[in-house]
N, C-alpha and C positions, 0 to 999 in steps of 0.2 A: 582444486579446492583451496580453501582462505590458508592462510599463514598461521594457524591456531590449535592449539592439542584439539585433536578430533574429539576426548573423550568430555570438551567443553561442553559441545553440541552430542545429544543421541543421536542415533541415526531414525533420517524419518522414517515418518510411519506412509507406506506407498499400496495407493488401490490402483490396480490395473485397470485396463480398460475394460469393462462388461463384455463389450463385444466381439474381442482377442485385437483389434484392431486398434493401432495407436494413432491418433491425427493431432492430438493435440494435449496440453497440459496444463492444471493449474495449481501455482504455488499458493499453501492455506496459510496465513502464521495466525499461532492461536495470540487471545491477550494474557497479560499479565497473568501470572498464579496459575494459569492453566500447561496442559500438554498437550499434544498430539491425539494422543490415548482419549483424554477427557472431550476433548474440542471435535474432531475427526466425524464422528460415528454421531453426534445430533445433526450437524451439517447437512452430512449426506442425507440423512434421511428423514429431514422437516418438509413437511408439505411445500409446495410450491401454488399460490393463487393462482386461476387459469388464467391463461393468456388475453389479452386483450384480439376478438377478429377467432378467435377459434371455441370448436364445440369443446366443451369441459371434460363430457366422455370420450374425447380419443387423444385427449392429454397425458404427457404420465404426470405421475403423483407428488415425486418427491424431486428432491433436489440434484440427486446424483442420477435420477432415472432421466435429463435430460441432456446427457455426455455421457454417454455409452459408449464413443470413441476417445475417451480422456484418460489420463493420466491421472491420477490426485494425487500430490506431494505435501504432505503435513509435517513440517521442522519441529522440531521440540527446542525453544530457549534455554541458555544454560542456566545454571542454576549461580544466583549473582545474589550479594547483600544486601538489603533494603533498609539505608539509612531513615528510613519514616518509620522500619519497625523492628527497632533496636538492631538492626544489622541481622537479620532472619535471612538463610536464605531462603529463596524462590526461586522457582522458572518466571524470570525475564529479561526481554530482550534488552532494555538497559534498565538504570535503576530514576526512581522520579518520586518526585512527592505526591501525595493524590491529588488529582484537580477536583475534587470537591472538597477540599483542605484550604487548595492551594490555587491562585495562579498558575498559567502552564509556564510562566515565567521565572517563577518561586524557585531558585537557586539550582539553575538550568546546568551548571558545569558538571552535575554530577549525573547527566545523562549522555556526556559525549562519549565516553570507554567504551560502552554497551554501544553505543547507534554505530558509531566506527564499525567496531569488534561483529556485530549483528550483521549491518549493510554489506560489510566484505561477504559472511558468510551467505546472505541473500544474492549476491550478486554470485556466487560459486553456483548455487543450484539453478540460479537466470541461464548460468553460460550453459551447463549441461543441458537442460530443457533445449535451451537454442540449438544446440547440434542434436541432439536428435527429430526435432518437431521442427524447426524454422522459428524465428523470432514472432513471426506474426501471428503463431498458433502458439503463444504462451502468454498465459495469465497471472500477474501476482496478485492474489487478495489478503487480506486482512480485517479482523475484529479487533476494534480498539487499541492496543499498545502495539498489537500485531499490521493494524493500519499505520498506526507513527510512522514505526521501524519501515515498513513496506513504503511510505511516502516519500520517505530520506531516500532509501534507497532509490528507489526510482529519479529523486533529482542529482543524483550522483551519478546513475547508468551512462556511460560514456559510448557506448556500441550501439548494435543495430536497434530499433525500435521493436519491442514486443508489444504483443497484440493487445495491453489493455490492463488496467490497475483497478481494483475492485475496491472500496474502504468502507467498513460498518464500524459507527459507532466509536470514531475515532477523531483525531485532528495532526496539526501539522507540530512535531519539536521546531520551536527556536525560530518561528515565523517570523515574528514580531521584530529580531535580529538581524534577518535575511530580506526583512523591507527595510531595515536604514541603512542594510551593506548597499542597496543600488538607490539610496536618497530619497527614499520615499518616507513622507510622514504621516504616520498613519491618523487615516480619518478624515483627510485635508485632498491628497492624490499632488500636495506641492512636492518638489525635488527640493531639498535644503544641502546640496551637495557643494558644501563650500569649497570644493576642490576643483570643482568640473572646469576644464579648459575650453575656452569659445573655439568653436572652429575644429575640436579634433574628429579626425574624419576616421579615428578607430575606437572610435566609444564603443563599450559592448552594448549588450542588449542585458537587459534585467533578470533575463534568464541566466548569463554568462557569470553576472556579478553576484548574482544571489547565492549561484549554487560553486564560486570558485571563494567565496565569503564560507558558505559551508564546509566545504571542502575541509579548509586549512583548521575552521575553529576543532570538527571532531578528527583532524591531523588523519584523515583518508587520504590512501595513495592514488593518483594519477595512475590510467592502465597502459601500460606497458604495451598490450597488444590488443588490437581491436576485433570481435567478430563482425565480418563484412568488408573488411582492408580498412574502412576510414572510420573516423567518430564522429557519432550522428548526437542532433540533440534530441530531446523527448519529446516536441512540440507534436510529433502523428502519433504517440501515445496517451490515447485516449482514459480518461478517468470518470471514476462510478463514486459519488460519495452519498453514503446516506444515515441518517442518525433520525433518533428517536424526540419528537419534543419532551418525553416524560423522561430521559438520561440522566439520572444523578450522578453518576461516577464521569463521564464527560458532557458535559455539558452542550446541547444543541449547535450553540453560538458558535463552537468553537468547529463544529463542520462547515459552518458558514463561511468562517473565517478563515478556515483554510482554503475554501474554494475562492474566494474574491482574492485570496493570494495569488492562486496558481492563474486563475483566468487573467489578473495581472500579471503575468508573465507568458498570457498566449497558451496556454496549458488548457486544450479541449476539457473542459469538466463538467458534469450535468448532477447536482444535487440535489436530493429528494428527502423531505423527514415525513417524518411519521406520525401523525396525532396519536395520542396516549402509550407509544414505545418506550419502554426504558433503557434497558442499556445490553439489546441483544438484537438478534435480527428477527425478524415476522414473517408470515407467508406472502405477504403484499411487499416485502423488502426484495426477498429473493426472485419474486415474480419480474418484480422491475428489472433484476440482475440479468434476470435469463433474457427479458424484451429486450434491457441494452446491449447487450453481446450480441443477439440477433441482426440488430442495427448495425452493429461495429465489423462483424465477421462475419465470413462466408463456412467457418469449420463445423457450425452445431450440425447436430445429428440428424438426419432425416425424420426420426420418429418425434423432433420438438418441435418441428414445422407443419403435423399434419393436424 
């Protein structure tokens, strides 16, 4: 577990598997202002659109009735100060000014305590999952802040590749940062790296530079010990992102903008929005979710297949 008074973090809130059998698991992180408790229990149980290619009547219905072999893991955020509302606290996973206020840019430092302090904790419940299930049968998803924190964390993950990154209604912290750490000027695709040496034959890759750039700014530790003997990068960790075009509290663009990031850096991503979505998921959101996991994995349940 993280380096942090456990009594920071609740303990989450855990659904078993329906059908006594465990195959697989996915980590929920609620957004902003929310818990476990609040967040948990609509999830599971929103409608799911029928599938694309199958009869509607021999679908299930909802969202947890298509992982009947899962885990659900719902963290609850600690409870932190919110300089945008007079230092109140909240449950969140770090602290930010609203991006319908603000830029996601708008005086960024006071988001790294929280993404640090979070990601550790995210990466503690990644490692559990991985030893009981296997890396490639574990899922992190995210709703909005809980996407951020879940995005960081994932470009931090130093070990084996888990099966797959979920994000609604969210975007990337400190993007915009993490494209001029490897010389990229945004909007152009030119390298303005006044540094760059002709000829060296041990340049990283964008991915190396962006996420050893992140690394140091929210002062994340290097892991110590790897699952799987060596450290792997996240390029076979596939991602789901999807946002609403009607999102006032984040704003459309900025899912976009986190996907032309990541796919600049070779990062598998398939982004979908939603005509008239606001700022939560839909039945045609989660629909897509279950089609692409279906695509990406071999673990879904028999009964989401017929």
């Amino acid at each position: 577990m993280p380096k942090l008074n456990p009594q920071e973090y609740p303990p989450p809130l855990i659904f078993p598997p329906t059908s006594g059998t465990h195959k697989s698991t996915f980590i929920v992180l609620h957004g902003r202002g929310s818990t476990a408790e609040k967040f948990a229990s609509p999830l599971l149980s929103h409608p799911v659109s029928p599938l694309s290619g199958f009869s509607p009547e021999s679908q299930p219905q909802t969202f947890h009735s298509y992982f009947s072999n899962t885990k659900f893991i719902f963290p609850t955020a600690t409870r932190r100060r919110a300089v945008a509302y007079n230092r109140s606290l909240i449950h969140q996973w770090f602290d930010m000014y609203p991006l319908d206020q603000y830029p996601p840019e708008h005086k960024e430092h006071v988001q790294l305590k929280g993404l640090s302090e979070s990601a550790e904790y995210v990466h503690a419940l990644l490692e559990d999952a991985v030893a009981e299930v296997g890396a490639k049968n574990v899922i992190l998803m995210g709703l909005s802040q809980g996407c951020a924190v879940g995005l960081v964390s994932l470009l931090l993950w130093k070990r084996e590749n888990f099966g797959g990154f979920v994000g609604m209604c969210g975007w990337l912290p400190l993007r915009k940062n993490m494209s001029e750490a490897f010389g990229e000027v945004e909007g152009t695709g030119d390298s303005d790296d006044i540094f760059a040496v002709e000829g060296n034959n041990e340049e990283k890759t964008k991915l190396e530079d962006a996420t050893d750039w992140l690394r140091e700014e929210i002062e994340f530790p290097f892991p110590s010990t790897t699952i799987g003997g060596e450290i792997s990068s996240i390029y076979e960790t596939p991602v789901f992102l999807g946002n609403g075009t009607e999102d006032q509290k984040v704003p459309c663009e900025l899912g976009t903008l986190a996907t032309d990031f990541l796919k600049d850096l070779n990062i598998d991503v398939m982004h979908e929005e939603y005509p008239s979505l606001g700022h939560w998921y839909s039945d045609d959101m989660l629909r897509d979710i279950v089609e692409w996991l279906k695509t990406k994995k071999g673990w879904l349940d028999d009964e989401a297949e017929t």
